[in-house]
C-alpha positions as a LaTeX table, in Angstrom:
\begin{tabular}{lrrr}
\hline
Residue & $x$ (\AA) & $y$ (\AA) & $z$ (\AA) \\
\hline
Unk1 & 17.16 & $-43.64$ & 7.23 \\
Unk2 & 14.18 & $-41.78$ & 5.80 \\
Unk3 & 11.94 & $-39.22$ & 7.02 \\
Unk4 & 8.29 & $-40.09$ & 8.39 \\
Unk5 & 5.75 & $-37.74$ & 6.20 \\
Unk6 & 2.01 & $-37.68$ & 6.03 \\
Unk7 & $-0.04$ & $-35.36$ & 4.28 \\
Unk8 & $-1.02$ & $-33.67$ & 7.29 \\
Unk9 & 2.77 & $-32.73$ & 8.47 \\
Unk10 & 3.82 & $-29.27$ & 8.08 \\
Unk11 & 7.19 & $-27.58$ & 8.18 \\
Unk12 & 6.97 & $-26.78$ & 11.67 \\
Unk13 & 6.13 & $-30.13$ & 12.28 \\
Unk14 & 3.17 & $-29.36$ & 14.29 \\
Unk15 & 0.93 & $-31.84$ & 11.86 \\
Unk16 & $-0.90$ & $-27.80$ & 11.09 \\
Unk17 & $-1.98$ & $-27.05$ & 7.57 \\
Unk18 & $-1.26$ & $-24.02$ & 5.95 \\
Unk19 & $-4.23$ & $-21.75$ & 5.79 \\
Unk20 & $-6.02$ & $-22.37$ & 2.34 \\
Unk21 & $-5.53$ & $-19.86$ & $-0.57$ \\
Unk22 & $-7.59$ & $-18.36$ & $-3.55$ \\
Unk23 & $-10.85$ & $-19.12$ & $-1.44$ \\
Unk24 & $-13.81$ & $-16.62$ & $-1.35$ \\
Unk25 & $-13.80$ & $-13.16$ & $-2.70$ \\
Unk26 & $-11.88$ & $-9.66$ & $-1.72$ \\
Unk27 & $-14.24$ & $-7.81$ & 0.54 \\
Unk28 & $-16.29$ & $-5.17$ & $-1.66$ \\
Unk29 & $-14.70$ & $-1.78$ & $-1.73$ \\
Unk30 & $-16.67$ & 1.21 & $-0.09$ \\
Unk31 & $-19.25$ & 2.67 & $-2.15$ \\
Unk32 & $-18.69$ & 5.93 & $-0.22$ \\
Unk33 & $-16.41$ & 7.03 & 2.64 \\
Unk34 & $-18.24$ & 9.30 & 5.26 \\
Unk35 & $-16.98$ & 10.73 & 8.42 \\
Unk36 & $-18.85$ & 12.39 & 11.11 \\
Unk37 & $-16.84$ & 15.16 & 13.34 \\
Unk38 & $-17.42$ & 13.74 & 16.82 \\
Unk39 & $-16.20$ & 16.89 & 18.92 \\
Unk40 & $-18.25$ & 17.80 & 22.02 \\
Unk41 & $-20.32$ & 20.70 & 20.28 \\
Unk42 & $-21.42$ & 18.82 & 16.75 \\
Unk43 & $-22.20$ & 15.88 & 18.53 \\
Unk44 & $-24.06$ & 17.28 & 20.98 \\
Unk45 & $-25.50$ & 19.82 & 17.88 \\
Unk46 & $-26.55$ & 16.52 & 15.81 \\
Unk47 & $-23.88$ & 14.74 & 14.70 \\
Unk48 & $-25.05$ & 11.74 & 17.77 \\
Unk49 & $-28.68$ & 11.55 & 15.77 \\
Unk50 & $-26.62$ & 11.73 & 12.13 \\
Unk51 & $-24.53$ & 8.76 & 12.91 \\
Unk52 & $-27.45$ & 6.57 & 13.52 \\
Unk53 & $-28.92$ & 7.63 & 10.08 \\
Unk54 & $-25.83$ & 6.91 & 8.52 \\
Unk55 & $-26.04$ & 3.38 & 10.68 \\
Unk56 & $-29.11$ & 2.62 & 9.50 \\
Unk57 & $-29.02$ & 3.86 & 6.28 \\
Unk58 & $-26.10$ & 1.48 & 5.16 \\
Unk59 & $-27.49$ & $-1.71$ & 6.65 \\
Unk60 & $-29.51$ & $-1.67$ & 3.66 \\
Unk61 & $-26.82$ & $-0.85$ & 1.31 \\
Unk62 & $-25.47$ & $-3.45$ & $-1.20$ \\
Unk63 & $-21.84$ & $-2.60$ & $-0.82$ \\
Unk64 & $-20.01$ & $-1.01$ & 2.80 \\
Unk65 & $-19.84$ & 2.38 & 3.27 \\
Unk66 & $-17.12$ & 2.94 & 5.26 \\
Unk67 & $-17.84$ & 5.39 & 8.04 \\
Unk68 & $-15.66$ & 7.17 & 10.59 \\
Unk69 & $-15.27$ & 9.77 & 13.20 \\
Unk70 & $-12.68$ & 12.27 & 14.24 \\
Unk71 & $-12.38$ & 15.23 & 16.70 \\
Unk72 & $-12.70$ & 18.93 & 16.07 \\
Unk73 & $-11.26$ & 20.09 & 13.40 \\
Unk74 & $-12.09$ & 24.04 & 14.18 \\
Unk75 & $-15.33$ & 24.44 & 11.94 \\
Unk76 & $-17.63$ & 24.65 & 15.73 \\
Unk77 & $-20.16$ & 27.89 & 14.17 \\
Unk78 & $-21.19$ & 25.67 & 10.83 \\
Unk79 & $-21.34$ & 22.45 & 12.82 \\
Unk80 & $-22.60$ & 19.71 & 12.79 \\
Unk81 & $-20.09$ & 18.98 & 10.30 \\
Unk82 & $-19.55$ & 15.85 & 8.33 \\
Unk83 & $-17.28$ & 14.15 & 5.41 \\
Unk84 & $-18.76$ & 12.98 & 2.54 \\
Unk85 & $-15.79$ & 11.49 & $-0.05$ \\
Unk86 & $-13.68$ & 14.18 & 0.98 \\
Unk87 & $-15.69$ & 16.85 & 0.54 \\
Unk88 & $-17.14$ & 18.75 & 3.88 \\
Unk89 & $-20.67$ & 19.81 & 4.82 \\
Unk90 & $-21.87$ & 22.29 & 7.07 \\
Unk91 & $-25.26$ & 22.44 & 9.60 \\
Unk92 & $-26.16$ & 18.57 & 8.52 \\
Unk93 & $-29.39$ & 17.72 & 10.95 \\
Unk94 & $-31.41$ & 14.49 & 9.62 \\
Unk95 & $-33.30$ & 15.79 & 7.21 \\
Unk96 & $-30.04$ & 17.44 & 5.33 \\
Unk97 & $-27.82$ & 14.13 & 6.05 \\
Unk98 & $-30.47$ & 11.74 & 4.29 \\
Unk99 & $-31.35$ & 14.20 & 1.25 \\
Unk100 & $-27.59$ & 14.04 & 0.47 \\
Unk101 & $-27.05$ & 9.99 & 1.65 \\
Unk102 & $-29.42$ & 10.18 & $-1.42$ \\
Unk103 & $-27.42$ & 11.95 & $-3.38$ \\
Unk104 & $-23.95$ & 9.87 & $-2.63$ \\
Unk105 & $-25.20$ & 6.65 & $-2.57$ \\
Unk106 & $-27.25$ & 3.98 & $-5.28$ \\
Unk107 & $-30.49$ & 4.17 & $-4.87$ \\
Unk108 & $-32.26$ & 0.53 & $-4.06$ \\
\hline
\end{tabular}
């Protein structure tokens, strides 16, 4: 007796392909990682109005920034504070955060 196969039957016998493989591209790698303290006093100090610059500075980008958040980290007096590639900043408002977006990422 032999076995019934089509091209369409899968090991599990559920007639489901496998997924296809090698089609489109990895996903781009960040061109810069930035993270914006979200405790209660730089948020409330700037850090809410420097995550929508950093929002809509990188829908314009050609590659992801990746962008993140975390709680207080005990730096309250120099707030707002934010991450840039590792490296923090102190007192970012706006003006500050976009002068060094400029700085850390390609211009278009």
């Amino acid at each position: 007796m032999a076995d019934n196969l089509s091209n369409n039957s899968s090991p599990s016998g559920t007639g489901d392909s496998p997924p296809p493989t090698g089609m489109g591209s990895p996903p781009a790698p960040p061109i810069a990682t930035i993270t914006l303290c979200l405790g209660s006093s730089c948020f409330s100090r700037g850090n809410s109005r420097n995550l929508e610059v950093v929002k809509d500075l990188a829908k314009s980008l050609p590659a992801p920034v990746e962008l993140g958040g975390h709680l207080c980290e005990g730096y309250c007096k120099s707030g707002p504070n934010v991450t840039i590639n590792g490296k923090l900043y102190h007192q970012m408002d706006p003006h500050a955060m976009v002068a060094l977006l400029n700085h850390f990422l390609p211009k278009l």
